[in-house]
MARKOL-661303 format. One line per 4 residues: number of its first residue (from 1); their letters; for each residue x, y, z of C-alpha. Coordinates in steps of 0.02 Angstrom, whole numbers, m for minus. Layout:
BEGIN
NUM = A = X:Y:Z; ...
END
This chain:
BEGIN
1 = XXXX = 4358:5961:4459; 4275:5866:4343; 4097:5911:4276; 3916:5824:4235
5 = XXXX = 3874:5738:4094; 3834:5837:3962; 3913:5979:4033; 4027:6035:3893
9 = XXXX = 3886:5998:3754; 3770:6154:3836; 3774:6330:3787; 3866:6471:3885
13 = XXXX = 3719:6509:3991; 3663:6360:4046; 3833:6314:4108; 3844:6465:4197
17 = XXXX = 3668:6417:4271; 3767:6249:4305; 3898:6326:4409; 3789:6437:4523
21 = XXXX = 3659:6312:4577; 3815:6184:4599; 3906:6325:4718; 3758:6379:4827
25 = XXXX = 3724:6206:4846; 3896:6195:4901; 3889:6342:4990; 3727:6277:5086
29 = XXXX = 3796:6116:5165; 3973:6202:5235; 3844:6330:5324; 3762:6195:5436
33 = XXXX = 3908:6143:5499; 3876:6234:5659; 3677:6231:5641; 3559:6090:5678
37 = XXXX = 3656:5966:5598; 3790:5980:5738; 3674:5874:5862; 3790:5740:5882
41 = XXXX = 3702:5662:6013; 3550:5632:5912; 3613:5606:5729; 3546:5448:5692
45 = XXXX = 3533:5364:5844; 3348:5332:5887; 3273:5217:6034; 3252:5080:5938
49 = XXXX = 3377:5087:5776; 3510:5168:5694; 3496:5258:5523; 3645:5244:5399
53 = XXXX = 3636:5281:5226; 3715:5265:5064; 3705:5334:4887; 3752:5245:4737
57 = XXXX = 3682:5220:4539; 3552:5097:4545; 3448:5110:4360; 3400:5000:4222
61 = XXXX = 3495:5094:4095; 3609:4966:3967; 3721:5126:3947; 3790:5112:4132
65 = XXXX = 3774:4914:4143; 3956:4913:4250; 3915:5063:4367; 3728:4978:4407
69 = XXXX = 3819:4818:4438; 3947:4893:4558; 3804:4944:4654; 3691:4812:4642
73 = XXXX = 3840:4676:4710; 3887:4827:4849; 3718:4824:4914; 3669:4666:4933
77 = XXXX = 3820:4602:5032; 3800:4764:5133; 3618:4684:5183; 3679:4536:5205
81 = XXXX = 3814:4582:5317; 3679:4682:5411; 3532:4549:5430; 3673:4420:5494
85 = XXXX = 3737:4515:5658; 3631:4605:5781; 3699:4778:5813; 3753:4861:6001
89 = XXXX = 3614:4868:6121; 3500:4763:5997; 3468:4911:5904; 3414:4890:5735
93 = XXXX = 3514:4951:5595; 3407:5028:5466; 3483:5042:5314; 3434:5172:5164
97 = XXXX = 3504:5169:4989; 3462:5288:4892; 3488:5324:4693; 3585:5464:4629
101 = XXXX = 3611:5413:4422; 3802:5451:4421; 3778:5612:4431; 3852:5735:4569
105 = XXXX = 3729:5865:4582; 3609:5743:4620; 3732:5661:4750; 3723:5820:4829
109 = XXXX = 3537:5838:4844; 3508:5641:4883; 3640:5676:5038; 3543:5844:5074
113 = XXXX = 3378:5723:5112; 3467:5591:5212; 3568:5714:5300; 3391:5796:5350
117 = XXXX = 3357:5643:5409; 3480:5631:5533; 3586:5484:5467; 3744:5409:5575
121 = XXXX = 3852:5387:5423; 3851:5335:5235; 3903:5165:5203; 3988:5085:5078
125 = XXXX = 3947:5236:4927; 3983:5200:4743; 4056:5327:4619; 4222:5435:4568
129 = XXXX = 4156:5627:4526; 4018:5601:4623; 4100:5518:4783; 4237:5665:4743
133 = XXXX = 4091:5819:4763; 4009:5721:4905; 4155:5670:5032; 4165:5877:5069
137 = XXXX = 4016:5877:5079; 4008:5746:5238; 4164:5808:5301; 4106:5981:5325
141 = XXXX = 3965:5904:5407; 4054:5788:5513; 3968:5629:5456; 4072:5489:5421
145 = XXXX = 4111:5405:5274; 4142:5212:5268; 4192:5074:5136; 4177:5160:4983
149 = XXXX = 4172:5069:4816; 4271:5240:4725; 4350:5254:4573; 4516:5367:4648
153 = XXXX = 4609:5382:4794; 4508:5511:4884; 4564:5552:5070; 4468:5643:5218
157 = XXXX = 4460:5625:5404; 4312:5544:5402; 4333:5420:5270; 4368:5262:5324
161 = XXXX = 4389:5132:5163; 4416:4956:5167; 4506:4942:4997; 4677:4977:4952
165 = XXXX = 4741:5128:4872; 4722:5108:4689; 4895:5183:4682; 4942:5020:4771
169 = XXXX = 4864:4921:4649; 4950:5008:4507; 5121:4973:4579; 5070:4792:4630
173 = XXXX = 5045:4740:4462; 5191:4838:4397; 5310:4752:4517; 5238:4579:4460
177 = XXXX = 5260:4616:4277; 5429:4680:4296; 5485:4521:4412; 5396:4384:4324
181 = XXXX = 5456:4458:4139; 5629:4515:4185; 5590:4681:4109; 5580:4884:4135
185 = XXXX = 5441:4973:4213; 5488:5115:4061; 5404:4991:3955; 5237:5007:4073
189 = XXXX = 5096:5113:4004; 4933:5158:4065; 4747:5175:3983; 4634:5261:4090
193 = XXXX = 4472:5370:4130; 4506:5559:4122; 4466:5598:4297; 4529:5555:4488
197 = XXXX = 4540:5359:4420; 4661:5399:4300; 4743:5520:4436; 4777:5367:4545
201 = XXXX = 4848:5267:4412; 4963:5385:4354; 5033:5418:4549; 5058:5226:4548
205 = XXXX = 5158:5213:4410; 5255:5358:4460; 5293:5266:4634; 5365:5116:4504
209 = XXXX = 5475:5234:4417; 5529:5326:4570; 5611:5174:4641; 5749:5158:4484
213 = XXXX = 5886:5278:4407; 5847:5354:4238; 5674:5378:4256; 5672:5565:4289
217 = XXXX = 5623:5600:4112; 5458:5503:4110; 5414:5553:4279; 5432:5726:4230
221 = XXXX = 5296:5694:4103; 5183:5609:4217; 5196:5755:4327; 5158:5861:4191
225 = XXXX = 4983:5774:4142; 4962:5779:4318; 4978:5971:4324; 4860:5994:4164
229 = XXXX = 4725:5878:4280; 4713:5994:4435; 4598:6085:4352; 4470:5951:4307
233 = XXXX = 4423:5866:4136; 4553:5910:4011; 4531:5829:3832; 4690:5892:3789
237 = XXXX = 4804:5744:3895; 4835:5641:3747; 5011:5610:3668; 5098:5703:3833
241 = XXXX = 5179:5526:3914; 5161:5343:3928; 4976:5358:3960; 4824:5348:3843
245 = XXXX = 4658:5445:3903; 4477:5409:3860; 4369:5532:3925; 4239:5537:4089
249 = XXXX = 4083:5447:4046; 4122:5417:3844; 4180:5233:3756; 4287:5336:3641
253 = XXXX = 4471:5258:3668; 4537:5258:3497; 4623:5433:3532; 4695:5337:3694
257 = XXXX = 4764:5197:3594; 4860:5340:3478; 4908:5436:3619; 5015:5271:3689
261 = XXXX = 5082:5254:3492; 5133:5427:3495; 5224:5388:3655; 5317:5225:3574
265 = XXXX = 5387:5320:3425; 5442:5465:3532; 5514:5392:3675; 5579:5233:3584
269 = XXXX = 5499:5124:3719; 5376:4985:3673; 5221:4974:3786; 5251:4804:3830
273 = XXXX = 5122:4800:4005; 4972:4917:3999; 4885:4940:4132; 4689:4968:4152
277 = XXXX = 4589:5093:4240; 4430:5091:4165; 4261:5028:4190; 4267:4830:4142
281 = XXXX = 4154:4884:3945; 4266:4999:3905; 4429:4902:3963; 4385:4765:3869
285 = XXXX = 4347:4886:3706; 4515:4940:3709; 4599:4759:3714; 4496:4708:3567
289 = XXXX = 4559:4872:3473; 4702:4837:3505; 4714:4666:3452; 4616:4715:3308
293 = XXXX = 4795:4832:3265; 4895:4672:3291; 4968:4758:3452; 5088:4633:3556
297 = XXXX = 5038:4721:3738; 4986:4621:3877; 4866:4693:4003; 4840:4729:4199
301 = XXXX = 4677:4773:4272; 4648:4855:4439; 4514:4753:4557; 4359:4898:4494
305 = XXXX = 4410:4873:4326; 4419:4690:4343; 4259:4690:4427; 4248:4515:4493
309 = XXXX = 4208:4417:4334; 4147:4551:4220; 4306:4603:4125; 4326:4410:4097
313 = XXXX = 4163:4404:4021; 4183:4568:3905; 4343:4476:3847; 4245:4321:3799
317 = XXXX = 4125:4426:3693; 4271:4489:3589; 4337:4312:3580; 4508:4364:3657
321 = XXXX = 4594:4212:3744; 4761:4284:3812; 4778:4300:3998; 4746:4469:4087
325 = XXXX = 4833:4498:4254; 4727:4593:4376; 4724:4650:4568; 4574:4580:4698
329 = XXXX = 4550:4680:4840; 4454:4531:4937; 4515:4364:5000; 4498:4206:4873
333 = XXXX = 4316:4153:4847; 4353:3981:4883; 4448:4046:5054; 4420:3955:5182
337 = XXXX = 4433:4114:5316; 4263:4135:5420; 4212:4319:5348; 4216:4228:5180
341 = XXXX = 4125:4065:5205; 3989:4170:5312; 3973:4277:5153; 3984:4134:5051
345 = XXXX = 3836:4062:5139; 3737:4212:5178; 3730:4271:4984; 3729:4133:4893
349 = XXXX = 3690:4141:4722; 3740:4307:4714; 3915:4289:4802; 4032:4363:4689
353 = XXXX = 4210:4465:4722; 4108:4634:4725; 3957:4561:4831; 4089:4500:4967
357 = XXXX = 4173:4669:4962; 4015:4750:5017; 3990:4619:5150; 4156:4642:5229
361 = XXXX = 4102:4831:5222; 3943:4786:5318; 4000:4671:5434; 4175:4790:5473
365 = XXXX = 4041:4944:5523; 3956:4818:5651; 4111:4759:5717; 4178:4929:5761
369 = XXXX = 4008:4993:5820; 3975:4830:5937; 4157:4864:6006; 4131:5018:6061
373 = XXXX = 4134:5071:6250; 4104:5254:6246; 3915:5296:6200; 3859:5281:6025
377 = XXXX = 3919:5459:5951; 4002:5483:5770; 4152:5549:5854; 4174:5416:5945
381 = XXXX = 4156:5301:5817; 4275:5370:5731; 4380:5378:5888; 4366:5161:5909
385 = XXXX = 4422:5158:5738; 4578:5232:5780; 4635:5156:5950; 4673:4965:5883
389 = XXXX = 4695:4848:5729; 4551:4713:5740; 4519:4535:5666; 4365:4511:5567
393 = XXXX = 4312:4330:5524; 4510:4299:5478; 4548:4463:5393; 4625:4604:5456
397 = XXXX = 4556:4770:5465; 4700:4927:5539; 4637:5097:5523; 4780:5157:5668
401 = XXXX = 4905:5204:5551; 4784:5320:5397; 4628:5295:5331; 4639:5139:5249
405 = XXXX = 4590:4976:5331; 4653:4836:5222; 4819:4804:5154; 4777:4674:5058
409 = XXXX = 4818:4649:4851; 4823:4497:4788; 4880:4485:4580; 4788:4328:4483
413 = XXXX = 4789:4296:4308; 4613:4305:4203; 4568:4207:4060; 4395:4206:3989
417 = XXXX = 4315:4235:4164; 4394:4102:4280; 4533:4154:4389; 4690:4075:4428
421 = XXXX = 4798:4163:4570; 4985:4189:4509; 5048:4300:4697; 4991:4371:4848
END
């Protein structure tokens, strides 16, 4: 579990004040499942529209510049998506965001209100720790969760994402380091957040080792940090294995980047590749740093870290110029597949790799709701989800086989903000 902000920087009692209003909050939502909130017929489904919601960070604060732009690209392709379809039965889709400042109590008492309101789903979320508090939260309640933007590989029955793994994006760039440099993956390390995000990286890596002989060691240590995570923020992960951690909602990385020296010396393997699982500021901090120590490493970025254009742009800043490979979750920009030239069209200006994400998000809920045949319920929703792989504008969208509805990873090379694809 891993707490608030600010959390560890209180006294005794108001933690413990912290716990029990976070527990009987808790405690509140897994009591209605079986009281009014279990009206499936009516939850919202009105005459005349249908109510879906969605929190995410929306605030003017510099301090969380990457989190308010994750949200702010996520919901306007959402709306897009939305105004450019009509929904089943010409209903109107009405569409509530509301703004929870990163911070998962108030998740929990911004779902409370919508979830008095009697919304159909949440679409299309943004967070980690907050997304990790709140998808029990709507699973308890049977409301379904769809296209989250979520730092982690978080899993329920009624989560149905559009993006990959980021497991799978771990292992995608270590498979195209290791083939295009001829190299080991036990020269792969990892700089990440303290928290489910660096959870997921560490699981992809260990899918990497898994797959060659004489690894056992390393994974062994992975499995260890793994073990010391379980039970939330732990500062203590440092110098353990191949991995460097900064800590939840902090730019501190310079323990991180002595944690991944430590490793060298020890182990007597040079981090040649490491990869990146932090938000696009504090990514970029770390690859100055590092050039700053004359380091030799080259860098991979996941698609959130990479954030469309932003990590490019941090880079610039710090005047770096070598290339950074990183994962995209979304088809090409420049694609020529209808989803993406109706996006392309439909946002304009602000048609970017995170802004098209949230439109394939919007425009995959109408598609599945307009297809269904059974009246509009949120089981069987769900249930059209599951009976068939579907094409959307060109891309394609399987939720028969897990929770996941895209497959698709495709590894590019960065350099100073303009991308240039190197595999798919």
């Amino acid at each position: 579990m891993c707490f608030p902000r600010g959390f560890f920087n209180t006294n005794l009692i108001v933690r413990i004040r912290q716990i029990i209003f976070f527990g009987l909050l808790m405690s509140f939502y897994f009591i209605t499942l079986n009281g009014a909130i279990s009206a499936e017929a009516d939850l919202g489904i009105k005459n005349t529209n249908i109510l879906i919601g969605s929190i995410m960070q929306l605030t003017n604060d510099i301090l969380y510049y990457d989190l308010n732009n994750y949200s702010d690209n996520m919901k306007k392709g959402i709306e897009n998506a939305l105004e450019s379809q009509s929904a089943k039965d010409r209903k109107r889709i009405e569409f509530e965001v509301m703004n929870d400042s990163n911070d998962p109590i108030t998740t929990i008492q911004v779902a409370r209100e919508m979830m008095d309101k009697g919304i159909f789903l949440m679409l299309g979320n943004v967070g980690s720790v907050s997304t990790l508090k709140l998808i029990k939260v709507l699973e308890a309640n049977q409301v379904p969760a769809m296209g989250f933007y979520t730092m982690g590989d978080i899993d329920a029955k009624n989560m149905l994402s559009y993006r990959p793994n980021i497991a799978r994006e771990v292992s995608a760039l270590i498979d195209n380091y290791v083939k295009k440099e001829d190299t080991r993956v036990t020269q792969v390390c990892i700089f990440a957040q303290n928290d489910v995000f660096g959870l997921a990286g560490i699981n992809g890596l260990k899918v990497a080792l898994e797959k060659l002989p004489n690894t056992q060691a390393i994974i062994n240590k992975l499995d260890h940090i793994l073990d010391m995570m379980m039970g939330g923020i732990n500062p203590a992960l440092n110098s353990i294995g191949p991995v460097g951690f900064y800590q939840y909602e902090t730019v501190f990385i310079r323990e991180a980047y002595l944690s991944l020296k430590n490793w060298e010396r020890e182990s007597g393997n040079q981090c040649g590749f490491v990869v990146l699982l932090a938000i696009p500021k504090v990514a970029a901090d770390f690859i100055a740093y590092t050039h700053y120590k004359n380091e030799s490493w080259s860098f991979g970025a996941i698609s959130i870290t990479a954030a469309g254009y932003a990590l490019g742009r941090y880079l610039r800043s710090h005047g770096i110029e070598k290339n950074i490979v990183v994962t995209q979750v979304v088809p090409d920009l420049n694609s020529s597949l209808p989803i993406v030239v109706d996006a392309r069209n439909a946002l304009g200006s602000d048609f970017n790799h995170i802004s098209l994400e949230g439109y394939i998000v919007g425009r995959m809920f109408l598609t599945i709701l307009n297809s269904m045949k059974d009246p509009v319920t949120r089981a069987n929703f769900i249930k059209t989800t599951r009976q068939s792989p579907f094409d959307m504008g060109g891309l394609k969208i399987d939720f028969t086989k897990g929770n996941t509805g895209s497959s698709l990873i495709i590894v590019k090379n960065v350099n100073l903000g303009s991308y240039s694809q190197t595999n798919e």
